[in-house]
C-alpha positions in Angstrom: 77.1 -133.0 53.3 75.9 -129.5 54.5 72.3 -130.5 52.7 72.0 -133.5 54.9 72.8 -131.4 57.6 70.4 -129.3 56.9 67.8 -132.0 56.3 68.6 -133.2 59.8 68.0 -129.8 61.3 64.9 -129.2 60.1 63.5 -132.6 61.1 64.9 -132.4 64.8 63.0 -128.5 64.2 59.7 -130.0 63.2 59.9 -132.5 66.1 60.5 -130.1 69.0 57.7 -127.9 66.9 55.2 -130.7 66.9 55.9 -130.8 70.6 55.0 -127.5 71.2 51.9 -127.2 69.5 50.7 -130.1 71.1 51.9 -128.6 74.8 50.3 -125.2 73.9 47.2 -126.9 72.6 46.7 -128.6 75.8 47.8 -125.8 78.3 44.7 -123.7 76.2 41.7 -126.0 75.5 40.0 -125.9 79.2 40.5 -122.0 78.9 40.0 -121.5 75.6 36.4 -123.4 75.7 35.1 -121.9 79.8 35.9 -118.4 78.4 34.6 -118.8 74.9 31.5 -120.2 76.2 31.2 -117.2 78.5 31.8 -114.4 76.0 30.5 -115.6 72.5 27.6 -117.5 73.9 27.0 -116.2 77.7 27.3 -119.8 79.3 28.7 -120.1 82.5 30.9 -122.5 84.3 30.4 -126.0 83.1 30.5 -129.4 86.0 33.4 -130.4 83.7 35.8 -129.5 80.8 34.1 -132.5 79.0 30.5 -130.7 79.7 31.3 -128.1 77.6 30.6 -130.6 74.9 26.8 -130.0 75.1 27.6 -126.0 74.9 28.3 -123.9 71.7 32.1 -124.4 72.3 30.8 -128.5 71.2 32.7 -127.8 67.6 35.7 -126.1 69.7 36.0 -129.1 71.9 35.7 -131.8 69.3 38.4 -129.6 66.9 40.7 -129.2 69.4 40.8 -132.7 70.6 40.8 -134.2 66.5 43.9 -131.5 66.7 45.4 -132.8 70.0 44.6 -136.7 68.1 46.5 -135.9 65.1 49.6 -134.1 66.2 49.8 -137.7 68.6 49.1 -139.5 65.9 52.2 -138.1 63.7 54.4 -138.0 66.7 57.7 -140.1 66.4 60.1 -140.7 69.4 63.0 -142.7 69.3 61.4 -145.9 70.1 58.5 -148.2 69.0 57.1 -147.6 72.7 56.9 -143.9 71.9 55.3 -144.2 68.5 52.9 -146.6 70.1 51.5 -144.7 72.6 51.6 -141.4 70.5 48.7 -143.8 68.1 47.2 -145.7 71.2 47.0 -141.6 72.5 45.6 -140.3 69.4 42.9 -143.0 69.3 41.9 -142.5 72.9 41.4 -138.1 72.6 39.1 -139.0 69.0 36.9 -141.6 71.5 36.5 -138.2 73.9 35.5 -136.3 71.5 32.9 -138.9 69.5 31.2 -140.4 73.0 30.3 -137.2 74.6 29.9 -137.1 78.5 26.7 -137.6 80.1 24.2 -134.1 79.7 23.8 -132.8 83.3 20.2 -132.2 82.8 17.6 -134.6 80.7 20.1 -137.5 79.9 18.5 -140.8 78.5 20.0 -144.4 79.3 21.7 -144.2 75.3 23.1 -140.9 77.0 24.3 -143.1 80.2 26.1 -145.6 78.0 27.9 -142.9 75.8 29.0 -141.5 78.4 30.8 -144.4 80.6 32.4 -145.4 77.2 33.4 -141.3 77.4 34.9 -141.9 80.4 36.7 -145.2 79.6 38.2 -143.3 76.6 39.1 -140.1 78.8 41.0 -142.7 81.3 43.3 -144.3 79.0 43.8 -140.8 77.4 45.1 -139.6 80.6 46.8 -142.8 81.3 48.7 -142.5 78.1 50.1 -139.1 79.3 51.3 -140.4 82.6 53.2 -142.8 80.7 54.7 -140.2 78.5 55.5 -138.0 81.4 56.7 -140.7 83.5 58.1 -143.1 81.5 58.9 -142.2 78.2 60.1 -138.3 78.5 62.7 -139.2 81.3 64.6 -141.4 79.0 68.4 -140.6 78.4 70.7 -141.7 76.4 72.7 -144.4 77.2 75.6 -143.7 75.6 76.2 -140.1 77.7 75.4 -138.8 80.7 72.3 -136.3 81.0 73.1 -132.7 80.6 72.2 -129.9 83.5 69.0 -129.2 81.9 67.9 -132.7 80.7 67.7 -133.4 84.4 65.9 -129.9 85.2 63.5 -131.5 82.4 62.9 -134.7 83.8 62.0 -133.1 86.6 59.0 -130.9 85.1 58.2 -134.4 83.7 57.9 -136.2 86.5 56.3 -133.1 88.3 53.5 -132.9 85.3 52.9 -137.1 85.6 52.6 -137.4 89.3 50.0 -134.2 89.0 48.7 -135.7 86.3 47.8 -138.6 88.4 46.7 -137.3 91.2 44.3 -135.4 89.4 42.5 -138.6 88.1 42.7 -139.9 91.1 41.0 -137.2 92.5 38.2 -137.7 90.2 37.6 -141.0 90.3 37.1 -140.8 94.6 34.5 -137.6 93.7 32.6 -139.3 91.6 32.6 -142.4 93.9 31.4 -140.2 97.2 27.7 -140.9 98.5 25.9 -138.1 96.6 25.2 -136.3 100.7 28.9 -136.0 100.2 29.6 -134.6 96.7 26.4 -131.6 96.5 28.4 -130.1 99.3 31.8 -129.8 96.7 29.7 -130.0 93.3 29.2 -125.7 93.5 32.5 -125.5 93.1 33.2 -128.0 90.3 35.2 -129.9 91.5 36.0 -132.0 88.1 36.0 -129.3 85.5 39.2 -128.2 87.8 40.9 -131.5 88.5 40.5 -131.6 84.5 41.6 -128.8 83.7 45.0 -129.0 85.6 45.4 -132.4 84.4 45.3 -131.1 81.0 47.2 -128.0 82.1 50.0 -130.2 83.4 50.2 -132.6 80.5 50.4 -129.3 77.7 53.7 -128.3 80.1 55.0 -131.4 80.1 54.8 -131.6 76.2 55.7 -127.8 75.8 59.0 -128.9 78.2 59.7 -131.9 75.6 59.7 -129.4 72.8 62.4 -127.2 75.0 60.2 -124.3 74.9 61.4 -124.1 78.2 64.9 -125.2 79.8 66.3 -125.9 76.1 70.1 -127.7 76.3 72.8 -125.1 76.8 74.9 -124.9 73.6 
């Protein structure tokens, strides 16, 4: 009996583990790639986290989302929804890293295509998380009602997804505006930013879930 336990212990462990590293993973990788771009190779702000693709942080930002990719793609929740989008998820960060973004500078029309099928991929990768955040991660059990901090941690959820969203949302109406419109906010790159917090806010979200912060009460 008291191996069994154990058993059980460690596999609820290696869960809210799991959890983490894929929170802390996401809450690093736009710094970890602007400032190692800055001080190993002396490259400066990028138009956008992908853009740091075509940098020397390009094996950083294609290890850290196959990382990202695989922790999804072992990810188990309690339903088939949640194992679902944890592979649809993993599938989607592997298509951002293959199908790089469009170079800012000298892109061909090959480059063009790769990099709408980029952004396709980087869509339903953010999408995913939304549902995770919104949908998924707010679920309680049935059977009981939710304890003081499961509802503090729905609400970081729910915080992260609507962020999250408005984020994208964001991006898609810069990329839309008449280009008159968009060279007045491109100094100040605009989408490596709205990025950034979007992947800021889905690594807290997933660092929440693993109960790095506001664990249950014992």
């Amino acid at each position: 009996m008291n191996k069994g336990l154990g058993s059980d212990t460690t596999l609820v462990f290696s869960y809210l583990e799991l959890r983490r590293i894929i929170g802390l993973l996401g809450i690093l990788f736009p710094f970890i790639l602007a400032i190692g771009a800055l001080i190993v190779f002396n490259t400066g702000p990028q138009s956008s986290v992908s853009a740091y693709y075509h940098t020397g942080m390009h094996d950083v930002f294609v290890g850290i989302l196959f990382a990202i990719g695989f922790f999804l793609l072992t990810y188990r929740g309690y339903e088939r929804s949640d194992n679902l989008a944890g592979n649809l998820c993993c599938i989607f960060a592997i298509g951002v890293a293959l199908f790089p973004c469009t170079p800012d500078v000298g892109a061909t029309n090959t480059d063009h295509i790769i990099g709408y099928i980029h952004l396709a991929f980087a869509a339903l990768f953010f999408l995913t998380l939304i549902y995770f955040s919104l949908f998924l991660f707010t679920k309680t059990n049935p059977d009981k009602p939710p304890s003081r901090r499961k509802i503090q941690r729905n609400r970081v959820y729910k915080s992260c997804g609507y962020a999250m969203a408005i984020c994208i949302l964001l991006i898609a109406v810069y990329i839309i505006l008449p280009d008159s419109v968009a060279s007045v906010f491109e100094p100040l790159n605009p989408v490596y930013w709205l990025e950034a917090f979007a992947v800021l806010f889905f690594g807290i979200s997933w660092f929440t879930k693993g109960e790095a912060i506001l664990k249950d009460e014992v």
